[in-house]
C-alpha beads as a LAMMPS data file, in Angstrom:
LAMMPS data file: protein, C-alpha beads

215 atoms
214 bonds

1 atom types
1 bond types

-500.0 500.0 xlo xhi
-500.0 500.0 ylo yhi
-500.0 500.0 zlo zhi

Masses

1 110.0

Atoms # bond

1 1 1 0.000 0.000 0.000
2 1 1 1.075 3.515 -1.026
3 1 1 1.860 5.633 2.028
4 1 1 0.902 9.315 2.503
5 1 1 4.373 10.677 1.507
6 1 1 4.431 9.030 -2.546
7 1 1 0.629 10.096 -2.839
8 1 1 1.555 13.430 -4.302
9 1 1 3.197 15.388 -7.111
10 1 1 4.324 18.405 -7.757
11 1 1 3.607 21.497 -9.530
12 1 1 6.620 23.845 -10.220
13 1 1 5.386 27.738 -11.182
14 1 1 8.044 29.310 -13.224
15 1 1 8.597 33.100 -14.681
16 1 1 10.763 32.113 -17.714
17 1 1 13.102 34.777 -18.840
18 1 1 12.145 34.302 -22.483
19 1 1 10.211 36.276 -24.836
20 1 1 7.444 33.727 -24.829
21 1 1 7.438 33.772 -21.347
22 1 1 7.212 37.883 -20.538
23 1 1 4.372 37.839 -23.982
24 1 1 2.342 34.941 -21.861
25 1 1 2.710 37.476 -18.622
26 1 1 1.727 40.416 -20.821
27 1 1 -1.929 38.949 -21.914
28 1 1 -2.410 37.334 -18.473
29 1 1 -2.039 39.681 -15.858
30 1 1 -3.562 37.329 -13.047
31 1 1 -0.072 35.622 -12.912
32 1 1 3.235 36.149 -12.194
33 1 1 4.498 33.025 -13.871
34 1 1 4.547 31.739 -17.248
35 1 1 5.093 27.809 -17.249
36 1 1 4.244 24.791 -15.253
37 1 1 5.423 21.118 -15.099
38 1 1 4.728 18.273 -13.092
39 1 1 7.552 16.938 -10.961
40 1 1 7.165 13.225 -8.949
41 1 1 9.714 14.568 -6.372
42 1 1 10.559 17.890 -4.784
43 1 1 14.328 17.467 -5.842
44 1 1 12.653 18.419 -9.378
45 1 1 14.871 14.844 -10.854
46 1 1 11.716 14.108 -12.958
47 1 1 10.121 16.276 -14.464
48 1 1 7.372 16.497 -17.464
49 1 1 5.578 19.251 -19.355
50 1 1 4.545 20.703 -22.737
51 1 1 7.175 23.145 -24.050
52 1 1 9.604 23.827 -26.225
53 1 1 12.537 20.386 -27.047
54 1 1 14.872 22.848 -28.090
55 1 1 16.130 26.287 -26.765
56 1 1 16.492 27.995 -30.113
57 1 1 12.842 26.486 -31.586
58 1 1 10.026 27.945 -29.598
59 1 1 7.337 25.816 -31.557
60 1 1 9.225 22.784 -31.357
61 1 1 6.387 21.957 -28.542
62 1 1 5.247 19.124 -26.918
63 1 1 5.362 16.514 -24.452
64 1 1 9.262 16.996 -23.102
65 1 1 11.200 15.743 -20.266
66 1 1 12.503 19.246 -18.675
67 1 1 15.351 19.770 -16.313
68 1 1 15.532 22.794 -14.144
69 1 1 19.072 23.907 -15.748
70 1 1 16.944 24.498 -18.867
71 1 1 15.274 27.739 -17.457
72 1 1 18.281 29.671 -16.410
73 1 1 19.042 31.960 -19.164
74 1 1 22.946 33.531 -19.006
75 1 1 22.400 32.548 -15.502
76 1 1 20.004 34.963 -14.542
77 1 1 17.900 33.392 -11.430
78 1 1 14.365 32.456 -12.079
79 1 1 11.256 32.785 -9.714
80 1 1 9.342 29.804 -8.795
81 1 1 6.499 28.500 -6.708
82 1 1 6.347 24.862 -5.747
83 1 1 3.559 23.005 -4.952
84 1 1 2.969 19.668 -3.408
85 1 1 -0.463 18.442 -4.312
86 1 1 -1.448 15.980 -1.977
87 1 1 -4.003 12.710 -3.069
88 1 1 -5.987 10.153 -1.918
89 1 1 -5.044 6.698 -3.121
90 1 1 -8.281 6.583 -6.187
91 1 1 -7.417 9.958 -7.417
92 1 1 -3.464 9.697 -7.322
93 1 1 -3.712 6.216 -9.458
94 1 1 -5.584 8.206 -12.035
95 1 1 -3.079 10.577 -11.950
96 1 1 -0.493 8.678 -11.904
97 1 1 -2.471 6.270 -14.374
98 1 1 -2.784 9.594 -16.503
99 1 1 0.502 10.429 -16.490
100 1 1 2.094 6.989 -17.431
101 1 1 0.013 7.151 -20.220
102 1 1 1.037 10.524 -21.676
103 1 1 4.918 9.130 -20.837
104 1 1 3.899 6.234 -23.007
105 1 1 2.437 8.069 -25.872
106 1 1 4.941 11.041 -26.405
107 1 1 5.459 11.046 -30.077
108 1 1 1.432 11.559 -30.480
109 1 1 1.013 14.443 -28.310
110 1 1 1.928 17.956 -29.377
111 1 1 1.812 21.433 -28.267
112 1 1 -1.812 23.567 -28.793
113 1 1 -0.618 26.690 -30.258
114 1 1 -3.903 27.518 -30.728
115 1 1 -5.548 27.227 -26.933
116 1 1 -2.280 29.169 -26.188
117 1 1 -3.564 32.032 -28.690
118 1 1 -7.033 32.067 -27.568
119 1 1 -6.617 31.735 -23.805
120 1 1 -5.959 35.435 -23.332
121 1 1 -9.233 36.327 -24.645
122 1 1 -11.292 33.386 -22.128
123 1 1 -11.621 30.989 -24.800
124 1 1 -10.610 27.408 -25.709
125 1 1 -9.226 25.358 -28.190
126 1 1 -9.326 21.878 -26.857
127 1 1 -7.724 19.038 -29.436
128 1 1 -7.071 15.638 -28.762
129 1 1 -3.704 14.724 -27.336
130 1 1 -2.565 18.617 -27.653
131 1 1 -1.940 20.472 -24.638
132 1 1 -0.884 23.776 -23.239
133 1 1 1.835 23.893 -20.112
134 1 1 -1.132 24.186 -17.927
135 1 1 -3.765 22.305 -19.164
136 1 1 -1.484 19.050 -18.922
137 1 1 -0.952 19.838 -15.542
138 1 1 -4.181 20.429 -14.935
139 1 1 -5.437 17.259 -16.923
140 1 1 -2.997 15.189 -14.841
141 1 1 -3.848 16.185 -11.471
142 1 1 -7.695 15.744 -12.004
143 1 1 -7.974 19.998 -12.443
144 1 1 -9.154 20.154 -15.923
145 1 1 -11.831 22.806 -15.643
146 1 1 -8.480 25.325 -15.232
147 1 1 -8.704 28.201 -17.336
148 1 1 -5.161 29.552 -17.545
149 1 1 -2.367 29.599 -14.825
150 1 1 -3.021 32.643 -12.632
151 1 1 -6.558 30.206 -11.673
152 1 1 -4.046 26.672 -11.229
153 1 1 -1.693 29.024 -8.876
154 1 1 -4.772 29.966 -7.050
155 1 1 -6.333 26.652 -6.784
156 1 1 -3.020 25.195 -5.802
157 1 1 -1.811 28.009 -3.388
158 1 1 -2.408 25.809 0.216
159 1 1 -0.194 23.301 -1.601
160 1 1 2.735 25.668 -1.646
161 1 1 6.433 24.261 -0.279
162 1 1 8.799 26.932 -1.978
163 1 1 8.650 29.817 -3.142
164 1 1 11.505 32.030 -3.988
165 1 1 14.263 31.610 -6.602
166 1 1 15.035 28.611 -8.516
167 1 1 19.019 28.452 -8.003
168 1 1 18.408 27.714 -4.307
169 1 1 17.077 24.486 -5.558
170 1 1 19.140 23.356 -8.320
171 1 1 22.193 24.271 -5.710
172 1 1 20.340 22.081 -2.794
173 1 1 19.725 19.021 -4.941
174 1 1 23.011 19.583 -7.530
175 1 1 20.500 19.031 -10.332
176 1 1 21.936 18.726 -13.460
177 1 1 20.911 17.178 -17.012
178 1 1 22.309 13.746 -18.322
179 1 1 25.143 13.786 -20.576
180 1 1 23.325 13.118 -23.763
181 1 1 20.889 16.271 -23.037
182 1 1 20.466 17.864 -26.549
183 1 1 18.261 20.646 -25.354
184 1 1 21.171 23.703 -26.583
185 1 1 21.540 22.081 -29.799
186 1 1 21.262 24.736 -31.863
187 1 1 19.809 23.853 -35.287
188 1 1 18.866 27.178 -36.425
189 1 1 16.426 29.598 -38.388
190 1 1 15.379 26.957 -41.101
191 1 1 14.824 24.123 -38.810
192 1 1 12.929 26.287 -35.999
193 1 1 10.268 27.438 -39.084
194 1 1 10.345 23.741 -40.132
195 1 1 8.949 22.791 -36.641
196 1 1 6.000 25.722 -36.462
197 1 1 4.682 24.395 -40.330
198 1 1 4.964 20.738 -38.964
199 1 1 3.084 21.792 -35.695
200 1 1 0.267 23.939 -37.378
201 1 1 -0.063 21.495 -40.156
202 1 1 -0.881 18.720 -37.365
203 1 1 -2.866 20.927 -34.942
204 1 1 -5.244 21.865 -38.672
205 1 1 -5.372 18.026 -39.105
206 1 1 -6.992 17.386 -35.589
207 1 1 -9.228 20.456 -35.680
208 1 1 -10.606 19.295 -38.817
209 1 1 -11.071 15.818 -37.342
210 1 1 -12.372 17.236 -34.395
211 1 1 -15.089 19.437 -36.494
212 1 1 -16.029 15.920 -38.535
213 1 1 -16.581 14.382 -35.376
214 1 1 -19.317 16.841 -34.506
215 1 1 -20.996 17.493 -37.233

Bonds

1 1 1 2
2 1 2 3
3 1 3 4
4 1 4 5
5 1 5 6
6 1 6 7
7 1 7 8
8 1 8 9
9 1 9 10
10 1 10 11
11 1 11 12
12 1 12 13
13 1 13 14
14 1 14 15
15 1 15 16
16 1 16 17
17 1 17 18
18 1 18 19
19 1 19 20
20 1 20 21
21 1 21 22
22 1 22 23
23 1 23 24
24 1 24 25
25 1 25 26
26 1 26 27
27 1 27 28
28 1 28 29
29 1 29 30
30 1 30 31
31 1 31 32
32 1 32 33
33 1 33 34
34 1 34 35
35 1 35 36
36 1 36 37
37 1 37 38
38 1 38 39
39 1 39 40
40 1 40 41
41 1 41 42
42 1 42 43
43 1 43 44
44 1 44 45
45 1 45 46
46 1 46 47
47 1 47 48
48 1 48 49
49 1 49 50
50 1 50 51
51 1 51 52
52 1 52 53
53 1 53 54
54 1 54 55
55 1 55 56
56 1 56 57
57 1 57 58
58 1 58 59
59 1 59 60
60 1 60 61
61 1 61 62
62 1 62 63
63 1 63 64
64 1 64 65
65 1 65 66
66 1 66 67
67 1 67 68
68 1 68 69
69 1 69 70
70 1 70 71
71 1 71 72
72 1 72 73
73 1 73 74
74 1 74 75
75 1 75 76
76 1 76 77
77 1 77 78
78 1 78 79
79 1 79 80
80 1 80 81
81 1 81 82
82 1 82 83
83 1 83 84
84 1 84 85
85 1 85 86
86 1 86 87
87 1 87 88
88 1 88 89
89 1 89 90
90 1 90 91
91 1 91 92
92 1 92 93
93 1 93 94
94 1 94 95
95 1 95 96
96 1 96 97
97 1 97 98
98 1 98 99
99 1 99 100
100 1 100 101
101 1 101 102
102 1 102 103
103 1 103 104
104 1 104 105
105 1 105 106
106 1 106 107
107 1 107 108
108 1 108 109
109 1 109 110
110 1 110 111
111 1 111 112
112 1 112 113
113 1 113 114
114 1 114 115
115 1 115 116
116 1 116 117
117 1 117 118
118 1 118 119
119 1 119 120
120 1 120 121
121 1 121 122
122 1 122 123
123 1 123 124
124 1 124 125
125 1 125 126
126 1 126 127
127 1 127 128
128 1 128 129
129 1 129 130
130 1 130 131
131 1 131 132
132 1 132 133
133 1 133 134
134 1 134 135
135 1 135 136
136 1 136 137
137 1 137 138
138 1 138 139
139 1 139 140
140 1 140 141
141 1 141 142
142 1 142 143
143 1 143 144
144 1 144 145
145 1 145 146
146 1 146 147
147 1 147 148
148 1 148 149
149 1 149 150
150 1 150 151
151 1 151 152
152 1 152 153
153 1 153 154
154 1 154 155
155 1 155 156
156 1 156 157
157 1 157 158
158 1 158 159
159 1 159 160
160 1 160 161
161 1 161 162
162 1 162 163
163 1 163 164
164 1 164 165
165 1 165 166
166 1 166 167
167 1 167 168
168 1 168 169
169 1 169 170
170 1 170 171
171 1 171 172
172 1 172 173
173 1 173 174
174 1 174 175
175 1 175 176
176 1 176 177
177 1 177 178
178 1 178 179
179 1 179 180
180 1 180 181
181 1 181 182
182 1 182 183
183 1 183 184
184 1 184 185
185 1 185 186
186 1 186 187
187 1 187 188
188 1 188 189
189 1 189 190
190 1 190 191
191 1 191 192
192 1 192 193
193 1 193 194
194 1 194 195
195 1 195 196
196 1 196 197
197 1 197 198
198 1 198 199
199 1 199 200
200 1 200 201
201 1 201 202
202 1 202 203
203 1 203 204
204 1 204 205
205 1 205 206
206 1 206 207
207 1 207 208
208 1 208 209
209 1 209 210
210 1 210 211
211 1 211 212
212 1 212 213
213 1 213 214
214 1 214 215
């Protein structure tokens, strides 16, 4: 039987120093963070959320593996708010059960560029197996009625562990990436526009599925 300490994950709040990050703060003022991942342990080892693979292609998105090294930018400290949701033992096996399942599916889930662009204005865009940062967090942890991340902070704020800058962490823990960590391969211009067409061309082909289905 599980014990109270593994029923739970985690919910790291981050204000990313990049231009997506300060244009997602700009449109939703109800937040001071930008991004949010799921983490199984508080030394932030395992980590999962919908973002970018690589540093240099911001529509590259989709179901990643993140390490915390990969939000310090020219090592300029980044603000964080961690939360430890606690479960009982039916909802954290659908959670878990949820998340195993995305783990085991990667390469069919992609980023929703378009929820991202309508969110600001209160509206959805909900595909199948295309998520936001938040609403795969909020999927996961049985929250899926969240509307943007200022309302998950919120929701989650009784949860909160840590809050204050992320280098305290990564010092604490000595979190670092595997060898083989490809995230700063840079690729360039060409390959970056490559992975927006490839993204929009998929996100059209499960709208239009998605419209065929209910009509």
């Amino acid at each position: 039987m599980e014990t109270n300490s593994t029923r739970c994950m985690y919910v790291l709040f981050s204000r990313q120093n990049t231009r997506i990050g300060r244009f997602i703060r700009i449109f939703l003022r109800d937040s001071r963070y930008s991004h949010v991942a799921l983490s199984l342990d508080e030394k932030l080892y395992t980590m999962y959320a919908f973002s970018r693979k690589r540093h240099d292609s911001p529509f590259s998105g989709g179901f990643v593996r993140e390490y915390p090294v990969h939000y310090i930018i020219r090592s300029k400290d980044v603000p964080i708010k961690l939360c430890r949701v606690q479960f009982d033992e039916s909802e954290y096996a659908g959670a878990k059960a949820r998340l195993e399942d995305s783990i085991s599916r990667s390469d069919e889930l992609i980023y929703n560029l378009f929820d991202a662009i309508v969110l600001p204005f209160g509206k959805r865009c909900r595909l199948r197996d295309a998520y936001t940062c938040v609403s795969f967090a909020s999927y996961v942890i049985g929250m899926d009625d969240i509307r943007n991340i200022g309302e998950l902070e919120k929701r989650l704020s009784e949860y909160t562990v840590y809050e204050g800058g992320l280098n305290e962490l990564i010092e604490k823990y000595s979190i670092t990436p595997p060898e083989n960590d490809d995230y700063y391969d840079r690729k360039g211009l060409i390959a970056a526009t490559k992975d927006l067409m490839l993204l929009l061309s998929s996100l059209l082909k499960r709208s239009r599925r998605r419209r065929m289905i209910a009509g």
